[in-house]
N, C-alpha and C positions, 0 to 999 in steps of 0.2 A: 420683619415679616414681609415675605412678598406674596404680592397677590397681582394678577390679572385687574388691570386699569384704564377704562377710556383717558385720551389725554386731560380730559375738560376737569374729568374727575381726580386726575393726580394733581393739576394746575390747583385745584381749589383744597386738594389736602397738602400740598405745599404752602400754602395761605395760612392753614393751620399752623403748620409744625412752626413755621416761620413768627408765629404769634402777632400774627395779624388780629389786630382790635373791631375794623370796620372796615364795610363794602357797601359799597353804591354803584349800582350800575343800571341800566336800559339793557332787556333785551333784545337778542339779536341775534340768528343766527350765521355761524355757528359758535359764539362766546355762550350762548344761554347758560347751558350745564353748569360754570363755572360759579357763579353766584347761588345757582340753585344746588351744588352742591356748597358749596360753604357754606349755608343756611342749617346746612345739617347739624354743626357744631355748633354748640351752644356758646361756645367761648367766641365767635365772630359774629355783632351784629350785622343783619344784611336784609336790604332793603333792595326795593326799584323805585328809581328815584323816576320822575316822568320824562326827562330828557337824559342824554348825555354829557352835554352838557353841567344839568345839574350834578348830575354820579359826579363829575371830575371837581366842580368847587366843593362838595359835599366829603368828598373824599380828602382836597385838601386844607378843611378849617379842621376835619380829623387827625390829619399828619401836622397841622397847627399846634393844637392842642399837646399834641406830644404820645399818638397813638399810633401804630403801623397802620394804615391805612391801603386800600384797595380800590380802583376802579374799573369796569370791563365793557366791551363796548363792541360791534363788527367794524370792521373799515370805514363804512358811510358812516357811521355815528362815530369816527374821530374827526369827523368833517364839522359835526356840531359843537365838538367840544375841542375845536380848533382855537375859540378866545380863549380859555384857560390853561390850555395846552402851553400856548407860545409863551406866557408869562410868567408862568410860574415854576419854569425855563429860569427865568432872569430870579426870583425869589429864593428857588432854593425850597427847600421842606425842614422842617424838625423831626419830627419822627420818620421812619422809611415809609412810603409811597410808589406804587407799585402800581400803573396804566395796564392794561392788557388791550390787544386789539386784535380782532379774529380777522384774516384778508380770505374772500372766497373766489380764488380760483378757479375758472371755469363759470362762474355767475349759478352756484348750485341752486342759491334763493336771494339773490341779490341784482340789482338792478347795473351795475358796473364791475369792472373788477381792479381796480383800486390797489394801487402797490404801499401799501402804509411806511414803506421801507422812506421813502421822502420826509416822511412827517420827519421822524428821527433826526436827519440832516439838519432840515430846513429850522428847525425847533432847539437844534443844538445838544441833544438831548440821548445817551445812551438806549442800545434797544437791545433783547438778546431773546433768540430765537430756536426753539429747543426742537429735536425732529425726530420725539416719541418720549410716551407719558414718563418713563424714569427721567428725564432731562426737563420736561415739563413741571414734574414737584422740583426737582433740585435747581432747575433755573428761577422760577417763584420765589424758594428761600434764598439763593444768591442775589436777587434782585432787590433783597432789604438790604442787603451788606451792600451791596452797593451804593444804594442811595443813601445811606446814613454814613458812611465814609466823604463821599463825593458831593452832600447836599445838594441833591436832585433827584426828582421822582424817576423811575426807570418805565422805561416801554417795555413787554413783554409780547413778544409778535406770532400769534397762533396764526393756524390758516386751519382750512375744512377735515386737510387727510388730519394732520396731528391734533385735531381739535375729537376727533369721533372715532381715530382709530383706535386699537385697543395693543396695550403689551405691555410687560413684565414691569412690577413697581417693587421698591422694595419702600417700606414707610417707616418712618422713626416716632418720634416724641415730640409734641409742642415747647416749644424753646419760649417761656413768657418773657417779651424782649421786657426791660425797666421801659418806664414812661421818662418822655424826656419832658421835662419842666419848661413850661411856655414862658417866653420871655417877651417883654416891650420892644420890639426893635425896627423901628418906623424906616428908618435907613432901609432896610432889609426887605421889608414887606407892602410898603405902599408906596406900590409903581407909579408916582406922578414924575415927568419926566428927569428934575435933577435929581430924584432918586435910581431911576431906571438909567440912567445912562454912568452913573456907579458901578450898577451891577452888571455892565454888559463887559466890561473885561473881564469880571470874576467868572462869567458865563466861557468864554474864551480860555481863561487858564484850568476853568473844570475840563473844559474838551480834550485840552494839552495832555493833562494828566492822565483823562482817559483812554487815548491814544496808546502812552508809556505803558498802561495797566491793559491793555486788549495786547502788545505786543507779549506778555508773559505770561497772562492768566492760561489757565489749563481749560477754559469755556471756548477757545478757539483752539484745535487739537492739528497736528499732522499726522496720518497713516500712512506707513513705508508700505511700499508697493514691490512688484518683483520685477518690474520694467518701468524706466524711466523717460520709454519713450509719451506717454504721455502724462502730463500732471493734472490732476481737474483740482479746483476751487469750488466749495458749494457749500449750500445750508440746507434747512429745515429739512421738510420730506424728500427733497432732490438729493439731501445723501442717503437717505435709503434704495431710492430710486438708482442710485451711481453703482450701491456695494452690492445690489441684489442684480445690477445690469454685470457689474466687471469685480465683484470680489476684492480679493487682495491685489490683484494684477496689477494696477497704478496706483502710484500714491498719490492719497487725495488730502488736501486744507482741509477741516470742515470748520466753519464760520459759525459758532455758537453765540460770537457775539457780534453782529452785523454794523452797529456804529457805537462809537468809529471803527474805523477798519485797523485792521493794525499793517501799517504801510512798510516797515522793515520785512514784516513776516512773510509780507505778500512778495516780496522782492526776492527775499531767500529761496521761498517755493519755487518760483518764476526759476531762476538759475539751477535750479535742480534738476529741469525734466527737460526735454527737449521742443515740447509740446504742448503749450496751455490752453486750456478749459476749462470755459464758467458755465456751470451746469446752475439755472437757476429760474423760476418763477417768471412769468411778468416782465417787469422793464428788466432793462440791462443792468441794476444799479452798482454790482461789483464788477461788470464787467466795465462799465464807464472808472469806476474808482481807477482799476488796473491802469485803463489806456493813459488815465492822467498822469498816473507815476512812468509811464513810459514802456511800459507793458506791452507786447505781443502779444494779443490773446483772441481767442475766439469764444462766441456763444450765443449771440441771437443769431448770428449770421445759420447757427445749425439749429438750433432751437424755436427760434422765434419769440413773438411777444404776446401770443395768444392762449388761453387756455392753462391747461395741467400738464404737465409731463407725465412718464412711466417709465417704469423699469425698458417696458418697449421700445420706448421710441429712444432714451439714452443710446441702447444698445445698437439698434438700428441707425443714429446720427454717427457714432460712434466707428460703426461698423467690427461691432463686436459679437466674438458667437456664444451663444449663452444655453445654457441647458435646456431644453424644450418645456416647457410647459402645457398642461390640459389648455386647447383653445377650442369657443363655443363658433363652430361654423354656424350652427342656422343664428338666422335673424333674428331677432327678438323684437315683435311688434313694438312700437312706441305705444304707452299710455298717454292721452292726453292730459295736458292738468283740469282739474272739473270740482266747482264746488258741491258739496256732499252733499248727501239724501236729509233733504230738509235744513239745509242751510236758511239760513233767517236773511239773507241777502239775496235770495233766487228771484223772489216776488217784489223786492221793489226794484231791482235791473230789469225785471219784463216789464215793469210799469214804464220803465224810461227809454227803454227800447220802442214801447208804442206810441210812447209821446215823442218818439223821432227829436229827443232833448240831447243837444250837443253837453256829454260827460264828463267834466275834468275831474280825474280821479287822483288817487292815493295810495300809498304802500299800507299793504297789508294783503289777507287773504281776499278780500274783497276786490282783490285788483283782478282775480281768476271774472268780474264782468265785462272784461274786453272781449274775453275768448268766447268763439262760437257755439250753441247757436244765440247767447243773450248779444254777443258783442257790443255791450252800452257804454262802453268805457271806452275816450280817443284820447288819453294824455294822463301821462301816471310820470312823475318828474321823481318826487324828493318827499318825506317828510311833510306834508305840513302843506306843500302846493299847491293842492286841487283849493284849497280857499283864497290862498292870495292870486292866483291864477284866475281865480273865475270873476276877482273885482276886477286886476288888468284887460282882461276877456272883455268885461262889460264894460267898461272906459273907454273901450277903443270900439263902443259900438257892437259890440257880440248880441247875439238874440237868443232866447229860448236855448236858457245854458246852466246847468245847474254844478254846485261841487257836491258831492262825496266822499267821508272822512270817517275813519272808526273813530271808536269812543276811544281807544288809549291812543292811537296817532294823534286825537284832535286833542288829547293833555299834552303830547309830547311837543308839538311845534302847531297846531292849527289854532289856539287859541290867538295871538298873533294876528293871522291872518283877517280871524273874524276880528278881531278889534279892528282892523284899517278899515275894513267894511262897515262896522259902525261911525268910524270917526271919518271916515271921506264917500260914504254914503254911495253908495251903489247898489244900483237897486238887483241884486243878488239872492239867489236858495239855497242857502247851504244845510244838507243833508248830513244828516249826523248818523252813522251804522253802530248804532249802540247793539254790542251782542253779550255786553257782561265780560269782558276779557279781553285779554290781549292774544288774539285766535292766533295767527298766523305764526309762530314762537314757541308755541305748544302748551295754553293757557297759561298766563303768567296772569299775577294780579296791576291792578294800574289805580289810578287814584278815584275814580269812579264805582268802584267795584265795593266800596266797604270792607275791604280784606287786604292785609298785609303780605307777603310774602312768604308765612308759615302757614295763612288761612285763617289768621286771627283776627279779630274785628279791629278796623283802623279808621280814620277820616273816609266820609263819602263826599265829594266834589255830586251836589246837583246841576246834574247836564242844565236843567230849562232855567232854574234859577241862577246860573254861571250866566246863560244867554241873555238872561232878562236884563241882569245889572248892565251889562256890555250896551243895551238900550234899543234893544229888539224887539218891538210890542208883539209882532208875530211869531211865536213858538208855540208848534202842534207836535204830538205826538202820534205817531200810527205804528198797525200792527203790520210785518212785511208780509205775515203768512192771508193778509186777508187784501186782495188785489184792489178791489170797490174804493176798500179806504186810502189806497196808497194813490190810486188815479187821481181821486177828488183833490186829494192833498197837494199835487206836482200841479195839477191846470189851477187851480183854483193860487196855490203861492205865484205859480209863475205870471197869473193875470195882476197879481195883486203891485198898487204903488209903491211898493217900500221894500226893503230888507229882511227877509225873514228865516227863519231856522225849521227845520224838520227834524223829527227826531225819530229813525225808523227801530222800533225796540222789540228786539226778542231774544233771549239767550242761546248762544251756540248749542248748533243741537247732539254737538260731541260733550256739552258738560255732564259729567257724572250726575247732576244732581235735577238734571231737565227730564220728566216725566213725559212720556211721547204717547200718542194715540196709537191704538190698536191700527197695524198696517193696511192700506186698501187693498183693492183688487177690483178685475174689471169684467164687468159682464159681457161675456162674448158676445150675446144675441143682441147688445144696444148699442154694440163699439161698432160703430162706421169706419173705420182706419181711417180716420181722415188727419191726422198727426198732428192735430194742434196740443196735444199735451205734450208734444214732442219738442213743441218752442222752447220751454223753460230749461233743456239742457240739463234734469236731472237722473243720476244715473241708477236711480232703483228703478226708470221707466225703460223701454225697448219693446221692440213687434215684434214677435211672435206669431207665426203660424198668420200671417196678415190682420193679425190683433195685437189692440196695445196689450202689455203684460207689463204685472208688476212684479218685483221683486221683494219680496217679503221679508229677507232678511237685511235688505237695507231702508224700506221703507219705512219714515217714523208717523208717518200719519198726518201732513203737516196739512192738505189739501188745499195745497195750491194747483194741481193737475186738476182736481174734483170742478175747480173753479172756471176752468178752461174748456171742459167738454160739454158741449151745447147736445151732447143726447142723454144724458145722468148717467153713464157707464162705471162711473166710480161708486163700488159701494164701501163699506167699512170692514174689513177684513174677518175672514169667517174664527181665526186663533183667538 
């Protein structure tokens, strides 16, 4: 049957068919979709596991076991689940295993933009790269045959366009692989070093092999072209980009399976056309391959290392005329990025805005409190940072500096941090942004939440009592929607001798299940326009007619505005 498919969504129904047993992964986008659709079949347990890390060992004491296994992850979070990555490289798997890693180009919601294509190399480790959802499921289910042939987990390399774009799937039947029988095999599995350095030839003659096998599989294709003056080489969404810039006109490689390369194949193509071109992503990584085999070629020199490509700019590097297309002349104002009406984080970035408290922050939605007018945030790094960051901070003499961490970032990598802050003592405020979720992702659940990833009741991690055992006598909890409290709370930790924890709690106020107050509204005849409700930067407020106005269809009532106007202009809305 075919049907219309986001790529995320056919990655995760090739999981299926493929008789995938389990998944572990962290969200991220753009991989999220992929786990959250696999959750839909009953036949694939699927979890979020609190790191990437974890997804990757959790995924493979599953492929241990003798199960197909799964794990998914954005580019940055292959950076965390970089130790288990590299070794088990050298290990090898029993059951098929199966990495996914989303790269976003162009930084759509990411802090870098991160070529994962290294990993692959560096890791020694097969990776193959599909550029639209029907190659998305069918490269998923090629990716257990491969790994259970060649014993090693495979990479599977999504990015933003093929990860969300949407086109034609055709679906088949879950194939229940047999379990393979877990065996004793110490030699094989436990990398202390005369074992590991065993397995690092075997790791070398899998590469050889795969080599042999990328030069004939049908996952790396040629399309004959009608002129041979130019040949391009390319992958993922940049051969769409290539056949919707030039058609049938040149014949193009497409590179379905990115490592290893298949270095005969690339040499044939090469002496075929007059004229070689690496149309690709990011670094140069096939166009370096080429030059080392001895290659002529071009492609950052026309491309570059920045950004996405397009059918556009191919055509234009190219200097190819292409059938015209609808283009939008006028401008399209930029929207700012802005946390939402009643964001449970507005009120305690204006409290730290006015305690002129130097910010080290953290990834998540909460990072939107750099941006003006709160701008309380100076330093957003990685994961986990703004805690180990603000005891280095304070070691090296920093003053009046507090971190900031959501409740699922500080399960994923901040717990850590606050342990060194217990165990070498610095006198530090780390601020916990407990909002009930993992916002920024498009609510996922996380270990604090009490709910699994169906929504079913699961372990609850207690935030104060996780802090207390760590050996933190000081942990308070505040409400962010009430400003009074959140003040006392920041002057009062930051006077205080010791280490202490804050925990600002209030559930996102986009959960389905968060009851809101009736919208305000503001009395003209008491509104001074004097714009201090204007500080908080939220977007149900704006002037009006030289009055504040609210916006009633975004207001949830949270009255933190009510709290800021020293003439009582906010009343409770009249709906």
């Amino acid at each position: 049957m075919k049907q219309l498919m986001q790529g995320n969504t056919a990655a995760a129904r090739g999981l299926y068919e493929a008789g995938c047993c389990v998944a572990s992964s962290y969200p991220g986008t753009p991989s999220t979709e992929i786990t959250e659709e696999a959750a839909k079949y009953d036949a694939i347990y699927c979890e979020w596991a609190p790191n990437e890390k974890v997804a990757m060992e959790t995924a493979f004491g599953a492929s241990l076991a003798g199960k197909r296994s799964f794990c998914g992850m954005k580019h940055v979070g292959l950076n965390v689940a970089a130790d288990p990555l590299f070794t088990v490289s050298y290990t090898g798997i029993n059951a098929g295993m199966v990495i996914c890693v989303a790269d976003d180009p162009a930084m759509h919601s990411s802090q870098n933009e991160q070529d994962s294509r290294h990993y692959a190399r560096a890791a020694k480790l097969p990776m193959l790269e599909p550029s639209d959802s029907q190659e998305a499921l069918t490269f998923f289910k090629r990716a257990y045959d491969i790994s259970e042939e060649y014993d090693t987990p495979v990479i599977v390399k999504m990015c933003t366009r093929i990860a969300h774009s949407q086109s034609l799937v055709e679906t088949g039947e879950r194939h229940e692989a047999p379990a393979h029988p877990y065996e004793k095999n110490i030699a094989k599995y436990v990398m202390m070093p005369g074992n590991a350095m065993k397995r690092h030839p075997i790791v070398e003659e899998r590469t050889r092999k795969l080599q042999e096998f990328a030069e004939h599989t049908d996952i790396n294709r040629t399309d004959t072209g009608q002129d041979n003056a130019i040949g391009i080489i390319t992958s993922s969404t940049c051969y769409q980009y290539v056949k919707e810039a030039c058609g049938d006109k040149f014949p193009v490689l497409k590179l379905g399976m990115i490592w290893p390369l298949p270095d005969e194949k690339l040499k044939t193509f090469a002496g075929s056309v007059k004229r070689l071109v690496v149309v690709e992503e990011l670094d140069g990584f096939i166009e370096e391959h080429c030059r080392a085999l001895g290659l002529m070629c071009e492609g950052k020199s026309l491309f570059g290392y920045l950004g996405e490509l397009s059918q556009n700019i191919v055509a234009g590097k190219l200097n190819i005329t292409t059938t015209p297309g609808v283009k939008l002349d006028e401008k399209i104002p930029p929207r700012p990025p802005v946390m939402c009406a009643g964001c449970p984080h507005r009120g305690l970035f204006y409290t730290l805005n006015r305690a002129k408290c130097t910010v080290l922050g953290d990834i998540g939605c909460y990072t939107l409190g750099a941006v003006a007018p709160l701008s309380a945030m100076e330093m957003t790094l990685c994961m986990g940072a703004s805690v180990s960051a603000l005891h280095g901070f304070n070691k090296a003499g920093g003053e009046n500096a507090v971190a900031v961490i959501g409740d699922s970032t500080f399960m994923h990598s901040g717990m850590t941090g606050l342990a060194n802050i217990a165990y070498n003592q610095s006198k530090s405020v780390v601020i916990i942004l407990d909002n009930s979720i993992t916002g920024m992702t498009g609510h996922q659940q996380n270990p604090t939440t009490g709910k699994n990833i169906k929504g079913d009741p699961a372990g609850k991690i207690d935030l104060e009592s996780l802090c207390r055992a760590m050996g933190f006598r000081r942990v308070r909890v505040v409400d962010p929607y009430n400003l009074k409290e959140c003040a006392d709370a920041v002057s009062e930790e930051l006077e205080a001798e010791e280490s202490s924890v804050i925990i600002s709690r209030r559930p996102c106020a986009l959960l389905k299940y968060v009851k809101h107050n009736k919208p305000l509204h503001v009395d003209p005849a008491k509104c001074r326009a004097c714009s201090s409700c204007m500080r908080i930067g939220c977007p149900a407020l704006a002037m009006k007619n030289g009055k504040a106005h609210v916006d009633d269809t975004l207001c949830v009532g949270c009255g933190v505005c009510e709290q800021l106007c020293k003439f009582d202009a906010f009343e409770e809305g009249r709906k």
